[in-house]
C-alpha positions in Angstrom: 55.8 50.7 -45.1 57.0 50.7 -41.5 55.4 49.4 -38.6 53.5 53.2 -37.5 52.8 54.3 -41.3 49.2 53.5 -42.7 49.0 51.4 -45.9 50.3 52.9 -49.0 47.1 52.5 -50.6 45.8 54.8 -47.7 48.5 57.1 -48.2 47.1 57.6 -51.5 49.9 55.8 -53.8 48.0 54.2 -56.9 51.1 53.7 -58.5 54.5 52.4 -57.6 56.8 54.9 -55.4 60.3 55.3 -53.5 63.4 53.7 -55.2 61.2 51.2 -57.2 59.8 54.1 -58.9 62.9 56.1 -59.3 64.4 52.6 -61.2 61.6 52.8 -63.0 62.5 56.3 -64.2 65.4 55.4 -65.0 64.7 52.7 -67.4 62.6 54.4 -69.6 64.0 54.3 -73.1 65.5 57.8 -74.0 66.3 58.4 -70.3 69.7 60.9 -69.7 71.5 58.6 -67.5 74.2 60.8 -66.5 74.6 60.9 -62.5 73.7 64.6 -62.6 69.6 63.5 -64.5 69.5 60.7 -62.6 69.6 63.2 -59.3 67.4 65.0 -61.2 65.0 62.3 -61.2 65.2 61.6 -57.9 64.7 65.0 -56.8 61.6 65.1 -59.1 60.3 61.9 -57.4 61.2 63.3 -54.1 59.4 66.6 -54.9 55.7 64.8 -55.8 53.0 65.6 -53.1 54.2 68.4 -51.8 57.2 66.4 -50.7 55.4 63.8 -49.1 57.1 60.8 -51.5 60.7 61.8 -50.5 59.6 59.8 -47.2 59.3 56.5 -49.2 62.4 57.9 -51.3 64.4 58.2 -48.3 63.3 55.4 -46.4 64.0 52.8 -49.0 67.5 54.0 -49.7 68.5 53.5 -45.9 66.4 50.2 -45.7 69.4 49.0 -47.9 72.2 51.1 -46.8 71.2 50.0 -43.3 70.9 46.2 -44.1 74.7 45.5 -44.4 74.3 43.5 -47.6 77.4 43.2 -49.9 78.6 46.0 -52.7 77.8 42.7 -55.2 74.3 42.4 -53.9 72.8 45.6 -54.1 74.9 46.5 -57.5 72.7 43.9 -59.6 69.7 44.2 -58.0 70.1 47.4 -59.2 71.3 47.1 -62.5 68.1 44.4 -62.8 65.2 47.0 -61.7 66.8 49.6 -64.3 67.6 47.1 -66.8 70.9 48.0 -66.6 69.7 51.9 -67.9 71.8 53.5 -64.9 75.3 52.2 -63.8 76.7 54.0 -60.5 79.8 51.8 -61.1 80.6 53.5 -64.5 80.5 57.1 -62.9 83.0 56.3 -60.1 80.8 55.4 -57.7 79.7 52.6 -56.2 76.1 51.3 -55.2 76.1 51.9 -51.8 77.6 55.3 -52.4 74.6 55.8 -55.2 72.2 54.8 -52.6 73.4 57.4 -50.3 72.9 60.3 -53.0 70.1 59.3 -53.4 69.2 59.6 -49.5 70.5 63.0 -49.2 68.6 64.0 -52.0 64.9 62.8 -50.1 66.2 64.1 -46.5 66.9 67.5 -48.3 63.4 67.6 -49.8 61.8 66.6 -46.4 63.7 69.2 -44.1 62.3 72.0 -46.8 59.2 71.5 -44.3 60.9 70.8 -41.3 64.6 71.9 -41.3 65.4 70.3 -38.1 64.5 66.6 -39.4 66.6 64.0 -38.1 65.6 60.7 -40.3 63.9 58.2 -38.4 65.6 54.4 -37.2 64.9 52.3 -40.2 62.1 50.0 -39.3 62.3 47.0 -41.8 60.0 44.5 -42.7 61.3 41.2 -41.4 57.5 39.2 -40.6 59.0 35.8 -41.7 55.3 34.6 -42.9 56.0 37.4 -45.8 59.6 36.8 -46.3 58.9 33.7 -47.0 55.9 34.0 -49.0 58.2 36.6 -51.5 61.1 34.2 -51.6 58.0 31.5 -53.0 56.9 33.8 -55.6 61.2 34.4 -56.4 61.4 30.9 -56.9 58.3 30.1 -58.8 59.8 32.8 -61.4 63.5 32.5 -61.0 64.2 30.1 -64.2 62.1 32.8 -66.1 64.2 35.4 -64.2 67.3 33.9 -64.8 66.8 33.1 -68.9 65.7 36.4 -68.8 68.9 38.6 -67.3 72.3 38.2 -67.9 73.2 39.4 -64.5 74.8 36.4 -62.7 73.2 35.5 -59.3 70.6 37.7 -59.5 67.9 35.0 -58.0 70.1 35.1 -54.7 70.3 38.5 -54.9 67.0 39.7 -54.5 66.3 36.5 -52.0 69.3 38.5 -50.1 67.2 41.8 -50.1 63.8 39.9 -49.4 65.6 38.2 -46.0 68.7 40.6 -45.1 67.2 44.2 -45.7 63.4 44.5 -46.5 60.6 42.2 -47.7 59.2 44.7 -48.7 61.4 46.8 -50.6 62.4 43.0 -51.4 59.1 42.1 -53.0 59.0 45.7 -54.9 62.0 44.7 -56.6 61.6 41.8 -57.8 58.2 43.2 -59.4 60.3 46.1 -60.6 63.2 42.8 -62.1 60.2 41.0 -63.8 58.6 44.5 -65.9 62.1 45.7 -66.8 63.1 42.4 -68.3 59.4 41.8 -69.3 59.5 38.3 -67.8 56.2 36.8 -68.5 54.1 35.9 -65.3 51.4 33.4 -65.3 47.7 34.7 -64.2 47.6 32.0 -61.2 51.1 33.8 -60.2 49.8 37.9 -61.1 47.1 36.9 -58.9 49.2 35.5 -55.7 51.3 38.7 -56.1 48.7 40.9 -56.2 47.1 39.3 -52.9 50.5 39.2 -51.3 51.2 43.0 -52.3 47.8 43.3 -50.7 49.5 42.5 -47.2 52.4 44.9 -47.8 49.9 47.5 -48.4 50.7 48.0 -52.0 47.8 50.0 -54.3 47.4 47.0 -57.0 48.6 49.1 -59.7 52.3 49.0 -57.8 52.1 45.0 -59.1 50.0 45.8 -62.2 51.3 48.0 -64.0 54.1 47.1 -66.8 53.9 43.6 -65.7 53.7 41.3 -68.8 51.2 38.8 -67.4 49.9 36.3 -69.8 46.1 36.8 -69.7 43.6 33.8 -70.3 41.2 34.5 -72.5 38.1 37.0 -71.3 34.9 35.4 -71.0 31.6 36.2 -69.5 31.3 32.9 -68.0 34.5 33.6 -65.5 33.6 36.2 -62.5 36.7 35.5 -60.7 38.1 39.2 -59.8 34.5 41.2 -59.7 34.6 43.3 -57.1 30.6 44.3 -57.0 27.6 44.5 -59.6 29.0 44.5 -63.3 27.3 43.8 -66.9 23.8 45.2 -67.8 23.1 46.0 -64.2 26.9 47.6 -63.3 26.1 49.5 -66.6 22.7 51.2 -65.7 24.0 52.2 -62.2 26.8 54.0 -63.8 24.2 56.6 -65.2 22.4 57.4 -62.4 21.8 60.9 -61.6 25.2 63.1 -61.9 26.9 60.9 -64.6 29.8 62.8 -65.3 31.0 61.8 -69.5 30.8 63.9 -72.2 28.3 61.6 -74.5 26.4 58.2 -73.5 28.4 56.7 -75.8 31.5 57.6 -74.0 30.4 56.4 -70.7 29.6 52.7 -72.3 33.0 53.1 -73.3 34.2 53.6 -69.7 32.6 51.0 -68.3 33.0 48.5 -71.0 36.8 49.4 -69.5 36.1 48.8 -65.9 38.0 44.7 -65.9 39.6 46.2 -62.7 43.2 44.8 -62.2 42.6 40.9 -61.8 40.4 40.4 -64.7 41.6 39.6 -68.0 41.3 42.7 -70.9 37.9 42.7 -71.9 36.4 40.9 -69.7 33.6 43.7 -68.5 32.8 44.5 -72.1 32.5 40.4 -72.9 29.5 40.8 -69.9 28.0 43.4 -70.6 28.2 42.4 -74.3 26.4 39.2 -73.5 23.8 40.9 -71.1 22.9 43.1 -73.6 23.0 40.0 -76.5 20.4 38.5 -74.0 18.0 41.6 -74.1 17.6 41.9 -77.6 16.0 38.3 -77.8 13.0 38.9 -80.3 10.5 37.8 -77.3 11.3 41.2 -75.1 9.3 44.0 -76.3 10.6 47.6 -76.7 8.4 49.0 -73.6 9.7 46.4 -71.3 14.0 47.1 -72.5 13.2 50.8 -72.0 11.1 50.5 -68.6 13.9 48.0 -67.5 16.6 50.7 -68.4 14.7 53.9 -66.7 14.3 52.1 -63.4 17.9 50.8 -63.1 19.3 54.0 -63.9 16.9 55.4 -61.6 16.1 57.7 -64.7 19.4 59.0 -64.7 19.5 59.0 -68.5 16.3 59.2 -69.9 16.5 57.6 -73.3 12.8 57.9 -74.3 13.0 61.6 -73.8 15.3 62.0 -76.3 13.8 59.6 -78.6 15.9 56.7 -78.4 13.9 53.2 -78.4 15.2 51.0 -75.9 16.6 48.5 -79.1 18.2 50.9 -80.6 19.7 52.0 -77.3 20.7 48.7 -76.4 22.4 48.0 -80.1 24.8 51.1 -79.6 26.1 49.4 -75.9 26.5 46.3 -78.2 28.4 48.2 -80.7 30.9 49.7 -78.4 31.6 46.3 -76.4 32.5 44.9 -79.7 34.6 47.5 -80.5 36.9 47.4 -77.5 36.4 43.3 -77.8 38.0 43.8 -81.4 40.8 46.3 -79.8 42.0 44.5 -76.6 40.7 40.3 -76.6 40.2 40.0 -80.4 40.4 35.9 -80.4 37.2 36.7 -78.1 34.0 34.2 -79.1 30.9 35.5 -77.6 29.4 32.8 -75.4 25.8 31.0 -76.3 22.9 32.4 -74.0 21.9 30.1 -71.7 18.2 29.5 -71.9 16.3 30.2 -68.7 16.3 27.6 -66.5 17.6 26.5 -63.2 17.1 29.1 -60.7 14.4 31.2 -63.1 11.4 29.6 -60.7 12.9 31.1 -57.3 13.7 34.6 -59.0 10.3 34.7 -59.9 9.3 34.4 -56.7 11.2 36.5 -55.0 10.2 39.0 -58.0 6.4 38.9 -56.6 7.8 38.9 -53.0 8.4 42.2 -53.6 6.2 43.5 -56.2 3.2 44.4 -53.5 5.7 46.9 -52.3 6.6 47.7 -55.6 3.2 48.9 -56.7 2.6 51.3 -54.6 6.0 53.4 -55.5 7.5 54.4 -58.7 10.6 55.5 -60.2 11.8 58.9 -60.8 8.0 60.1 -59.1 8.7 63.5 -59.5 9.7 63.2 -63.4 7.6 61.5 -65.9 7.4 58.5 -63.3 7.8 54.9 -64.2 5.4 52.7 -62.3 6.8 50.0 -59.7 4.0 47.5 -61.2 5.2 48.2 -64.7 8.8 47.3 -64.0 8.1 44.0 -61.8 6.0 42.9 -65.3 9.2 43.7 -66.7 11.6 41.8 -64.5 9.1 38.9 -64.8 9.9 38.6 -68.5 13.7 38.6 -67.8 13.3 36.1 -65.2 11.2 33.2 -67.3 11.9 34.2 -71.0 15.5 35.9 -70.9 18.1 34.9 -68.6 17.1 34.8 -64.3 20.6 35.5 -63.5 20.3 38.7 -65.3 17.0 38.9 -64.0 18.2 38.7 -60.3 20.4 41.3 -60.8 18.4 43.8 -62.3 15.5 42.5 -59.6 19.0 43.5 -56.9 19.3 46.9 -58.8 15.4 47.8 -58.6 14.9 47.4 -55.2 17.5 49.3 -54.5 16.1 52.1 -56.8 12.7 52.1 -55.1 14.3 51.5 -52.0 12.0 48.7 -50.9 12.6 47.0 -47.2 13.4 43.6 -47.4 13.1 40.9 -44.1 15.8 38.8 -43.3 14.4 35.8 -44.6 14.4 37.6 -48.0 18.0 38.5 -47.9 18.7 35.2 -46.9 17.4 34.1 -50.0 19.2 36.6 -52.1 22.9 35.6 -50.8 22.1 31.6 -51.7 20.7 33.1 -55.6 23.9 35.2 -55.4 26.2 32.5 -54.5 24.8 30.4 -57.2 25.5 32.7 -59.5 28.8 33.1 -58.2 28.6 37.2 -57.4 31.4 38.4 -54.8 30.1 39.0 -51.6 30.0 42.7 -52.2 27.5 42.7 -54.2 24.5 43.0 -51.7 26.3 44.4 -49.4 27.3 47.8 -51.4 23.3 47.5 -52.8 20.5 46.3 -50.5 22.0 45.3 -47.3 20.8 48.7 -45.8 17.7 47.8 -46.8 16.9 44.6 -44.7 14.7 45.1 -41.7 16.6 43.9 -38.9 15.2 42.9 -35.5 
């Protein structure tokens, strides 16, 4: 990414791209890796877009052909992102005469739109705060690294590319030396590399995927990494109006999926598993699971229309967490439910702060309409007899249903309840923030 180009999130990358993809490529077992498939590759890589990758393509190559490292440096950092798939060396050529291929091959592919391209001065990134951040994360990893690859020097290699050619390209490297020698990285490590390739503008699945990071286990009581609502209440506003799957049962499925790229596998479904553990306690009636579904879903899938009770409903969500529990975190142990205490008292009270609003709207009004009273009795339930975390966020997801105003003081009250229950700080924001009355 160079100083006048946007992120490459922003350019729409969700994957990895330039050379680090093309060694990537390369290193897939049954790979030709004759020079003349290897080109072929690269021209494939250069082509994607409509052309528009053979800039990162092109612009990487020259990063390193314009950094004046040494033939021995840029030979095994090679060799490490392709674990040693591709050798220029063994065709005749050497690296920097590989790299240069490789350049021509993007600048062609780039002046099929605009013949008369000149490429650009390369603009690398040198920000010592981020060199030096990379070289951290190289040392944290190098004995790992180094147990890992035979090449010699390979450490001081890629430190070489992090602070004589690129940190960027630098820190893309030493990704692409961990996944092809499936060096094992930490969780407290995958999750300073993704925040750092955050500040390169990398999409996360650029660090994510192929990276062999050992996962703790998933568990419902960790919410590090949510980005937003998720559980019961992530579930219901997933079938709003417009829902997209097939079956129900296939868009549980997706969203029992949705552990994002810095939770642990399984970790959504261990939630949501445990939300919906929570709302088949014997003490919450039939009526009050399916009012509480039809107004968090907005009635976007109408389950007592087509005859499903809201227990039986709630058992299949259970049945398809469990089965992707059993697939992806089977040494998962679903957690004990809390009983409802602590904060139950203040979510009841903000529950009747609103429900005088509340009675006088109702969800879905212009098909077989739920009334607002009916689901604050509801939420009242979940609050004192259930779980009040839950309760809070389905409380969250209601008035954002029924659109109800909310003062400041109010929201004020809802960020303390939603720090306490450890939410990230988009989860207002992206639900009711639009909703408070501000003077």
């Amino acid at each position: 990414m160079t100083q006048k180009r946007p992120a490459y999130y922003e350019l729409g990358y969700g994957e990895d791209f330039g050379l680090t993809a093309l060694t990537e490529l390369l290193s897939r077992p049954g790979c030709a890796t004759g020079p003349a498939a290897a080109l072929g590759l690269a021209q494939e890589l250069a082509d994607r877009s409509e052309g528009e990758e053979a800039f990162e393509l092109e612009e990487d190559a020259r990063r390193l052909l314009a950094s004046g490292l040494p033939e021995r440096v840029l030979h095994t950092v090679w060799l490490a992102a392709t674990a040693n798939a591709f050798d220029p060396t063994g065709h005749g050529m050497t690296c920097r005469a590989w790299l240069e291929r490789i350049s021509e091959v993007a600048t062609a592919r780039l002046r099929q739109d605009q013949a008369s391209r000149t490429p650009p001065p390369v603009r690398p990134v040198r920000d010592p705060r981020l060199c030096r951040a990379v070289v951290a994360e190289l040392r944290v990893t190098a004995p790992a690294l180094v147990g890992a690859s035979p090449l010699p020097k390979l450490v001081d290699c890629l430190e070489h590319v992090v602070t004589g050619a690129d940190a960027d390209l630098g820190m893309r490297l030493l990704l692409r030396a961990l996944k092809a020698h499936s060096v094992p990285v930490p969780y407290g490590q995958y999750r300073r590399l993704l925040a750092l390739g955050w500040q390169f503008g990398l999409p996360p699945g650029a660090v994510h995927d192929g990276l062999a990071i050992t996962w703790p286990p998933a568990s419902a009581a960790s919410r590090q990494g949510i980005d937003g609502d998720f559980g019961f209440s992530r579930l219901a506003r997933q079938f709003t109006a417009g829902w997209h799957y097939r079956t129900p049962r296939e868009a549980v499925a997706a969203a029992a999926k949705g552990d994002g790229y810095e939770r642990p596998p399984g970790s959504e479904a261990a939630v949501l598993l445990e939300d919906t553990r929570r709302l088949l306690d014997p003490g919450l009636s039939d009526d009050a699971i399916t009012v509480l579904w039809l107004a968090a879903t907005d009635r976007g899938y109408s389950i007592d229309r087509f005859g499903i009770s809201g227990r039986e409903w709630l058992e299949q969500i259970a049945e398809v967490c469990e089965e992707h529990l059993t697939e992806v975190a089977p040494a998962y142990v679903p957690a004990s439910p809390p009983p409802a205490t602590g904060a139950g008292g203040e979510v009841l009270r903000e529950i009747r702060a609103v429900s005088p609003l509340a009675a006088s709207t109702k969800v879905s009004p212009a098909f077989h309409p739920v009334e607002g009273t009916t689901v604050m009795e509801a939420l009242e339930r979940i609050a004192t007899q259930i779980d009040p975390d839950l309760g809070f966020r389905l409380l969250v997801r209601t008035v954002e249903v029924l659109q109800l105003p909310l003062t400041e003081e109010q929201y004020t009250r809802y960020e303390t309840l939603a720090g306490r229950y450890q939410y990230s700080e988009d989860h207002l924001l992206f639900s009711v923030d639009h909703l408070v009355q501000r003077t």
